[in-house]
PyMOL Python script that loads the backbone (N, CA, C, O; Angstrom):
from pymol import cmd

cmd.read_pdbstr("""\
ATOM      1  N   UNK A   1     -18.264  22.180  15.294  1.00  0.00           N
ATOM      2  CA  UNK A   1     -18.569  21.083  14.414  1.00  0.00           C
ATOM      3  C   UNK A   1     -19.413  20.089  15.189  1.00  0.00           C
ATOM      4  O   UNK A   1     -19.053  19.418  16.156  1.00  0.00           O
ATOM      5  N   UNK A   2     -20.449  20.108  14.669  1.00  0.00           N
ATOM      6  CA  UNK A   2     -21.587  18.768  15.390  1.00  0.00           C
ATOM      7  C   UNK A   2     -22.004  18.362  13.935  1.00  0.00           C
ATOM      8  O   UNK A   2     -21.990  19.045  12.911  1.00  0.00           O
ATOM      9  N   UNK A   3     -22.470  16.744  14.176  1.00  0.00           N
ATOM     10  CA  UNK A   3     -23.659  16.076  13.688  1.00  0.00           C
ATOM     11  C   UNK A   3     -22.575  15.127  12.922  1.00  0.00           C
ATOM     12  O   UNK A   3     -21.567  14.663  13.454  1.00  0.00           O
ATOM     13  N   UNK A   4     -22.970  14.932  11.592  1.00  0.00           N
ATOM     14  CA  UNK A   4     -22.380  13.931  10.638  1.00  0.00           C
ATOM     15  C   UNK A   4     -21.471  14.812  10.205  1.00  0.00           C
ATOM     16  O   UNK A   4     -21.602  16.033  10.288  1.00  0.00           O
ATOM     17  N   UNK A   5     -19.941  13.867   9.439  1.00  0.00           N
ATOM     18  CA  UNK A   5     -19.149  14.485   9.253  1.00  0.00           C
ATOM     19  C   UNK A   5     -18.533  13.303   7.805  1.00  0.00           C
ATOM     20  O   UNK A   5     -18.572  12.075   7.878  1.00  0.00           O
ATOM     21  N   UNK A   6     -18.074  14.007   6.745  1.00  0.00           N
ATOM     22  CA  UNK A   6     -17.719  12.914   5.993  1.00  0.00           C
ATOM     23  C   UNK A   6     -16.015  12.254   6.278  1.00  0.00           C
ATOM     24  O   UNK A   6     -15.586  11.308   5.618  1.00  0.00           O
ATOM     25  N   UNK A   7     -15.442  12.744   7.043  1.00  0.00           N
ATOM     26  CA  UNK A   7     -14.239  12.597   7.334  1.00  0.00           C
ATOM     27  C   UNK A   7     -14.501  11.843   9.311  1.00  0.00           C
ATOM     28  O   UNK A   7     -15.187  12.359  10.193  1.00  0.00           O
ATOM     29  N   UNK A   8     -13.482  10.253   9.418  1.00  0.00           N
ATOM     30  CA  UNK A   8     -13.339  10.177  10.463  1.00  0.00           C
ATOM     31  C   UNK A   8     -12.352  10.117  11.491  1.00  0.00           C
ATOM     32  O   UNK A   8     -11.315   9.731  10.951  1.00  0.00           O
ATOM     33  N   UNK A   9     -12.181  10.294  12.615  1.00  0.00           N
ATOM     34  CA  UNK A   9     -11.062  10.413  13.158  1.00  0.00           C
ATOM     35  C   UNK A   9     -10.267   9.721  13.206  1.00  0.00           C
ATOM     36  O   UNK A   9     -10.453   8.563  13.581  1.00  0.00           O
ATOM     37  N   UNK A  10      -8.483  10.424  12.653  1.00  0.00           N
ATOM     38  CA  UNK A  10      -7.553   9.041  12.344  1.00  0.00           C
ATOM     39  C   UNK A  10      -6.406   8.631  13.733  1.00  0.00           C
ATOM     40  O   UNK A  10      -5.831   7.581  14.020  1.00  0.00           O
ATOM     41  N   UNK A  11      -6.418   9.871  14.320  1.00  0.00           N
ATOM     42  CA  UNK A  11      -5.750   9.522  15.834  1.00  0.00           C
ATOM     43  C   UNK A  11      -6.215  10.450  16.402  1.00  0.00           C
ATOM     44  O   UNK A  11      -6.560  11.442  15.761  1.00  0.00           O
ATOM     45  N   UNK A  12      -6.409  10.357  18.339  1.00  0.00           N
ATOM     46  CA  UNK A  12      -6.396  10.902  18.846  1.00  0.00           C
ATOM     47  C   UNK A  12      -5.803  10.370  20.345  1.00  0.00           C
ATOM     48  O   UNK A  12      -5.617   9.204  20.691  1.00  0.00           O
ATOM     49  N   UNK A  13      -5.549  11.719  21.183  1.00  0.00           N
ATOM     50  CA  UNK A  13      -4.513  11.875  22.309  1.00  0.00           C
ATOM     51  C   UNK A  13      -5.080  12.420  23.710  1.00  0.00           C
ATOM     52  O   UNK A  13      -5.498  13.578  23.686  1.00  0.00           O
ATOM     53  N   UNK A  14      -5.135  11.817  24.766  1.00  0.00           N
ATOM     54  CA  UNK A  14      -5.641  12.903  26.049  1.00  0.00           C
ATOM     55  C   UNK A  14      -4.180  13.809  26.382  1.00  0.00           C
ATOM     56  O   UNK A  14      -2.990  13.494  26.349  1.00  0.00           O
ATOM     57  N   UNK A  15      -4.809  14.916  26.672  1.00  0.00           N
ATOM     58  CA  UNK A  15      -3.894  16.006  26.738  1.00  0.00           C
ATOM     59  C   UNK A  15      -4.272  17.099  27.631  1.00  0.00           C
ATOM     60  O   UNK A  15      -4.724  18.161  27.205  1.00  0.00           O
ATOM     61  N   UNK A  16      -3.987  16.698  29.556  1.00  0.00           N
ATOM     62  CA  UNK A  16      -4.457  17.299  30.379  1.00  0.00           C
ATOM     63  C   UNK A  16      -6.203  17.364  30.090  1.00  0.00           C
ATOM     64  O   UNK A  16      -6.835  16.385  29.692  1.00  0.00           O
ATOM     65  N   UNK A  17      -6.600  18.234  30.274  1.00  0.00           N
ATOM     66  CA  UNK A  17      -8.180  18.223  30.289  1.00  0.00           C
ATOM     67  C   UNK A  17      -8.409  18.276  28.826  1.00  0.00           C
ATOM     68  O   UNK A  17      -9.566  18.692  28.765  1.00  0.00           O
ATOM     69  N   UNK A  18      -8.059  18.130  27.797  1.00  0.00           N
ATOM     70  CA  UNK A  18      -8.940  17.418  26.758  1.00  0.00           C
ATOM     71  C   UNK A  18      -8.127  16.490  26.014  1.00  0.00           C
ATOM     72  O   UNK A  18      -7.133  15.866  26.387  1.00  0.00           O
ATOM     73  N   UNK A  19      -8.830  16.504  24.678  1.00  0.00           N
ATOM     74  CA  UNK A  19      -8.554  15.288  23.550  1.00  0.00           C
ATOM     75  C   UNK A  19      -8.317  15.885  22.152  1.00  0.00           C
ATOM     76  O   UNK A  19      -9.183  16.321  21.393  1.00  0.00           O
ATOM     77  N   UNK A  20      -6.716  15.814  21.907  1.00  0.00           N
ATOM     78  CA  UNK A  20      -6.808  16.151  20.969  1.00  0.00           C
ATOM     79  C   UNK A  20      -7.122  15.353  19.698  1.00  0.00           C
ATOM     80  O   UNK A  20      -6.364  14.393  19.562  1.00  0.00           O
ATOM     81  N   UNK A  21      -8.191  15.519  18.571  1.00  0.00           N
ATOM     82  CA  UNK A  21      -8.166  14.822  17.730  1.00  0.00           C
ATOM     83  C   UNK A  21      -7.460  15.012  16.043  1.00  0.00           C
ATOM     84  O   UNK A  21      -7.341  16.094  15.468  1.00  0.00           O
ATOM     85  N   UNK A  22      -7.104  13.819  15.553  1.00  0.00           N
ATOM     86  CA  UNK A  22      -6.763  14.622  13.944  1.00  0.00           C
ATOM     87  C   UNK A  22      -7.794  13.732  12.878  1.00  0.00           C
ATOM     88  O   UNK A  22      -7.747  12.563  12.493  1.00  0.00           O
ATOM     89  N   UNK A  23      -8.829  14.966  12.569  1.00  0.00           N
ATOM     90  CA  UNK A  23      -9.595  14.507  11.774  1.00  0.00           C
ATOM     91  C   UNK A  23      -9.214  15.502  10.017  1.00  0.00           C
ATOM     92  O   UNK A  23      -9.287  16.726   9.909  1.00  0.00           O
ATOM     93  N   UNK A  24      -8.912  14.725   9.111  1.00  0.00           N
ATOM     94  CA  UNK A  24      -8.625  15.057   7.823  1.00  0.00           C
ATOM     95  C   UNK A  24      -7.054  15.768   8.423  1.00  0.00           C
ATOM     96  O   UNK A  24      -6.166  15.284   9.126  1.00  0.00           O
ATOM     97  N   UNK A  25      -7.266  17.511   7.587  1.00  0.00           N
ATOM     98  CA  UNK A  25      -5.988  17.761   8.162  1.00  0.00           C
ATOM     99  C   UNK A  25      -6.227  18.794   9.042  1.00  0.00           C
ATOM    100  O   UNK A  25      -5.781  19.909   8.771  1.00  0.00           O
ATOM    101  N   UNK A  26      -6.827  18.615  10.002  1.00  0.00           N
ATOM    102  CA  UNK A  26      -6.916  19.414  10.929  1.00  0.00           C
ATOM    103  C   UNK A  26      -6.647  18.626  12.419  1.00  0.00           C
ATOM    104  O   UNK A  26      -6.634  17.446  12.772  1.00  0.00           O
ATOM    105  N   UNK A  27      -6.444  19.921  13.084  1.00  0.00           N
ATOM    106  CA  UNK A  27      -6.042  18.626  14.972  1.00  0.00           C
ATOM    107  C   UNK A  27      -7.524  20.076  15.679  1.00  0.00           C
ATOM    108  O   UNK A  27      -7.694  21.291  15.580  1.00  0.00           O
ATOM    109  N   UNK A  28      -8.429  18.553  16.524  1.00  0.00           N
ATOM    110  CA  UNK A  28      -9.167  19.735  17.152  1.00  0.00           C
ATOM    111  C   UNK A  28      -8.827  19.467  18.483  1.00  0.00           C
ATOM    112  O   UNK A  28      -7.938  18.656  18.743  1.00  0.00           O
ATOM    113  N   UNK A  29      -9.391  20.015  19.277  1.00  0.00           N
ATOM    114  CA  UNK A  29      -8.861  20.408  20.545  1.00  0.00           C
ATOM    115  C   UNK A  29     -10.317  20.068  21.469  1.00  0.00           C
ATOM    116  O   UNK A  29     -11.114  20.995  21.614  1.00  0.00           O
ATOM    117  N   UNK A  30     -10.523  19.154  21.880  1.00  0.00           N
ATOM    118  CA  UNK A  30     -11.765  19.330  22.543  1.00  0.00           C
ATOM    119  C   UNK A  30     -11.871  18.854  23.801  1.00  0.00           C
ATOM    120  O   UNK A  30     -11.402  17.758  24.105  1.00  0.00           O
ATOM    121  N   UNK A  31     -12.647  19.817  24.861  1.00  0.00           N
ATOM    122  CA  UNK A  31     -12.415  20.054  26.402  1.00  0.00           C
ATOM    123  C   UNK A  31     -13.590  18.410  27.006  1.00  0.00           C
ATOM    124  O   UNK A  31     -14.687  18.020  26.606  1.00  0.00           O
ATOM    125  N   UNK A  32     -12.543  17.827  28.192  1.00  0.00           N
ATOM    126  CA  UNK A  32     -13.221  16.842  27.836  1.00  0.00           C
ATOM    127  C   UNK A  32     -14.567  16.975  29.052  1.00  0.00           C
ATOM    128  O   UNK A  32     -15.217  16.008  29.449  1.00  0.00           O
ATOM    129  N   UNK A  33     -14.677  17.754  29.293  1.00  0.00           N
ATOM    130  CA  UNK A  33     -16.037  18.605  30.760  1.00  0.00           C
ATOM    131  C   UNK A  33     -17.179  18.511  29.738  1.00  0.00           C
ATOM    132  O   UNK A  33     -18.101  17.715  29.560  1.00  0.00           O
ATOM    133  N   UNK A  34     -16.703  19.781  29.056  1.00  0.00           N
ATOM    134  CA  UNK A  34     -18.405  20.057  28.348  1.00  0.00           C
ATOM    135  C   UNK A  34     -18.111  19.596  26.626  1.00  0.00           C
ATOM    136  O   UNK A  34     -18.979  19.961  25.832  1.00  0.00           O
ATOM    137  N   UNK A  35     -16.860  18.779  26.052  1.00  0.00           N
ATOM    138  CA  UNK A  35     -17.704  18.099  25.091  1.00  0.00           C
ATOM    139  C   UNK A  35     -17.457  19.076  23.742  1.00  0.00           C
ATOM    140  O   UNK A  35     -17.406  18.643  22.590  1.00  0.00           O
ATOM    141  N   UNK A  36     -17.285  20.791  24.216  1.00  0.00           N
ATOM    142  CA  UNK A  36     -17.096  21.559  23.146  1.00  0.00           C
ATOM    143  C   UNK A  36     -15.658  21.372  22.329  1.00  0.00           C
ATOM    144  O   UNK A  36     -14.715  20.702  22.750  1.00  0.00           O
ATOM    145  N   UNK A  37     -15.691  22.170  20.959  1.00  0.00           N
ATOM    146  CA  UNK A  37     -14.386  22.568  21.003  1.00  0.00           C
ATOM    147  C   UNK A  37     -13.859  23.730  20.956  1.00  0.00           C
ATOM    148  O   UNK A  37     -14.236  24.596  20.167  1.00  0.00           O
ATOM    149  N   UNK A  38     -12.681  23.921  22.018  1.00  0.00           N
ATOM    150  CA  UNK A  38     -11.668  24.966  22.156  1.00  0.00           C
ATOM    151  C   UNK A  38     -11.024  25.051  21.219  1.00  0.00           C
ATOM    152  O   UNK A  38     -10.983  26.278  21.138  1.00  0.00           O
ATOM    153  N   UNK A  39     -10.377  24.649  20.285  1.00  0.00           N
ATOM    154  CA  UNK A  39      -9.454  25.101  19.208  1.00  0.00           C
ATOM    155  C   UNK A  39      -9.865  24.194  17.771  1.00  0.00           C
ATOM    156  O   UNK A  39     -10.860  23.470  17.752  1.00  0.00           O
ATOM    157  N   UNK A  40      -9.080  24.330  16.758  1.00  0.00           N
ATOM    158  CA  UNK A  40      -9.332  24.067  15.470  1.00  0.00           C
ATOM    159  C   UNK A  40      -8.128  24.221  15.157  1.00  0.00           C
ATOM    160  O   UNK A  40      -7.727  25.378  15.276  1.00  0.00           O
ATOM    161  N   UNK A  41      -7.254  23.323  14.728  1.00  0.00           N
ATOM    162  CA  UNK A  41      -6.007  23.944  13.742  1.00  0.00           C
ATOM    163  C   UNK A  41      -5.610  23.492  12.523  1.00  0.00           C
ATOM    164  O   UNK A  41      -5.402  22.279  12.538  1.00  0.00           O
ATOM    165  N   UNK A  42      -5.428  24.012  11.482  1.00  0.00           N
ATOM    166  CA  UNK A  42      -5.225  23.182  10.294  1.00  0.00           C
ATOM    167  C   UNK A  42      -3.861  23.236  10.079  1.00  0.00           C
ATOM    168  O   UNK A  42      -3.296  24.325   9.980  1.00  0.00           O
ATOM    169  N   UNK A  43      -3.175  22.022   9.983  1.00  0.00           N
ATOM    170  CA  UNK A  43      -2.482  21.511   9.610  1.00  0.00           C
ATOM    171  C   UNK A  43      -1.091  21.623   8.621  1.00  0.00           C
ATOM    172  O   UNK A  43       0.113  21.812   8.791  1.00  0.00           O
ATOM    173  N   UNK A  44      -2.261  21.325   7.191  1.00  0.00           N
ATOM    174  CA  UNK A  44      -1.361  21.702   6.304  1.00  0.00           C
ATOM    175  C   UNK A  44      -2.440  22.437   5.111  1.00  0.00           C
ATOM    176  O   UNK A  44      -3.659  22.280   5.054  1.00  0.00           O
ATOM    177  N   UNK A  45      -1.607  23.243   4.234  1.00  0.00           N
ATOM    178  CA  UNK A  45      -2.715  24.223   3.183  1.00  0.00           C
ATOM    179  C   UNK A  45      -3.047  23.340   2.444  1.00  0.00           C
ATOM    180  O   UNK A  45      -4.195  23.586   2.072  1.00  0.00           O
ATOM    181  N   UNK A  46      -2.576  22.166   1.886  1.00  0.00           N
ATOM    182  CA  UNK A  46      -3.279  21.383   0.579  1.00  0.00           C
ATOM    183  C   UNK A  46      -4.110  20.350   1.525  1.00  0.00           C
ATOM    184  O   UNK A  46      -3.613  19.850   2.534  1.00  0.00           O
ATOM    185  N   UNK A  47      -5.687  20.042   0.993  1.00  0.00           N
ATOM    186  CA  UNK A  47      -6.488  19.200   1.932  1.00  0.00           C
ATOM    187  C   UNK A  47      -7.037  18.029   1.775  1.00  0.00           C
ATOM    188  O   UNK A  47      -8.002  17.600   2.408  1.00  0.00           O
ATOM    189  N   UNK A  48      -6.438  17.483   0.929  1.00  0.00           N
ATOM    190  CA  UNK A  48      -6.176  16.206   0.337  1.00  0.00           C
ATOM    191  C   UNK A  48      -4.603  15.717   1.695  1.00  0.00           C
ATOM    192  O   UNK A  48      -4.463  14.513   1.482  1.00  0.00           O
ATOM    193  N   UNK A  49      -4.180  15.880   2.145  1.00  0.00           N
ATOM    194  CA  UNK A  49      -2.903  16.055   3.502  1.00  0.00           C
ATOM    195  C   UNK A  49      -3.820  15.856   4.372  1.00  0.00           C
ATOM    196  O   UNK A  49      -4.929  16.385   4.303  1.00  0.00           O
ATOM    197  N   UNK A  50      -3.391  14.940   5.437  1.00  0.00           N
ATOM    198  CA  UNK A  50      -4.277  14.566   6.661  1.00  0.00           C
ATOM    199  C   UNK A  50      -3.524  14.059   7.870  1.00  0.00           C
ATOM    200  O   UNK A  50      -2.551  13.334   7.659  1.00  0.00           O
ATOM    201  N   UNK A  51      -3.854  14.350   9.088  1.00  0.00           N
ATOM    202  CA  UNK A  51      -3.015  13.910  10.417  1.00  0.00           C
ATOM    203  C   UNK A  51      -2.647  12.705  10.090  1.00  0.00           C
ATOM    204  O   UNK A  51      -2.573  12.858   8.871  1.00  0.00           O
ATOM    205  N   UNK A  52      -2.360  11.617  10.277  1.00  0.00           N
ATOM    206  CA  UNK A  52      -1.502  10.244  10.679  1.00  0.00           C
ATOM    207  C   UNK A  52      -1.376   9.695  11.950  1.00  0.00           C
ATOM    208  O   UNK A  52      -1.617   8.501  12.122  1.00  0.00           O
ATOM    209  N   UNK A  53      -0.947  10.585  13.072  1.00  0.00           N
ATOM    210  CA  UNK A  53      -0.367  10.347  14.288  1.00  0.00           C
ATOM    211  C   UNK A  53      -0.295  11.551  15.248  1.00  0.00           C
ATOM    212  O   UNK A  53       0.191  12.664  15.047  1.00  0.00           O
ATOM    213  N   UNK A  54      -0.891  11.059  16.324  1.00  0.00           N
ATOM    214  CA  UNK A  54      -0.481  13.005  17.139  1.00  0.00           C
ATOM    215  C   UNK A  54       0.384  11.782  18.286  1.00  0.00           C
ATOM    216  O   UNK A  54       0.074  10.602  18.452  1.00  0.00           O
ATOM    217  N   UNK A  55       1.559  12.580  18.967  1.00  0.00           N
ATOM    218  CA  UNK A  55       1.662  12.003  19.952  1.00  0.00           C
ATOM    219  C   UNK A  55       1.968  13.244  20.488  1.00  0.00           C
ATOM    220  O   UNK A  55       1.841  14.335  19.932  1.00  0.00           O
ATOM    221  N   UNK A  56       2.654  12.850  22.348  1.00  0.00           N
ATOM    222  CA  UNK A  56       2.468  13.963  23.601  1.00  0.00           C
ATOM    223  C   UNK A  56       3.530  13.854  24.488  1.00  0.00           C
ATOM    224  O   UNK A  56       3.584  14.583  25.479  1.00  0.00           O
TER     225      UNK A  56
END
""", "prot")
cmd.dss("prot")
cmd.show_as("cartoon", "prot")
cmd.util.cbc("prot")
cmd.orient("prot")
């Protein structure tokens, strides 16, 4: 995921070498070296549902 996005990030967490973020209802996982992302996870099946809070 690059560029514009219509959804913005509602929390995020450092977590050893990256950051996890929760944007809509997904948590991404991104390495904080090169910037990419390592993981993607969704959340919950209905997508109108969105992170709130990550804690660690």
């Amino acid at each position: 995921m690059t560029g514009k996005s219509r959804e913005s990030i509602r929390c995020a967490i450092n977590v050893r070498e990256s950051i996890w973020c929760g944007v809509a209802n997904r948590v991404y996982v991104i390495d904080i070296q090169t910037l990419e992302i390592r993981k993607q996870l969704q959340v919950h099946s209905r997508p109108e549902h969105s992170v709130q809070h990550i804690t660690w």
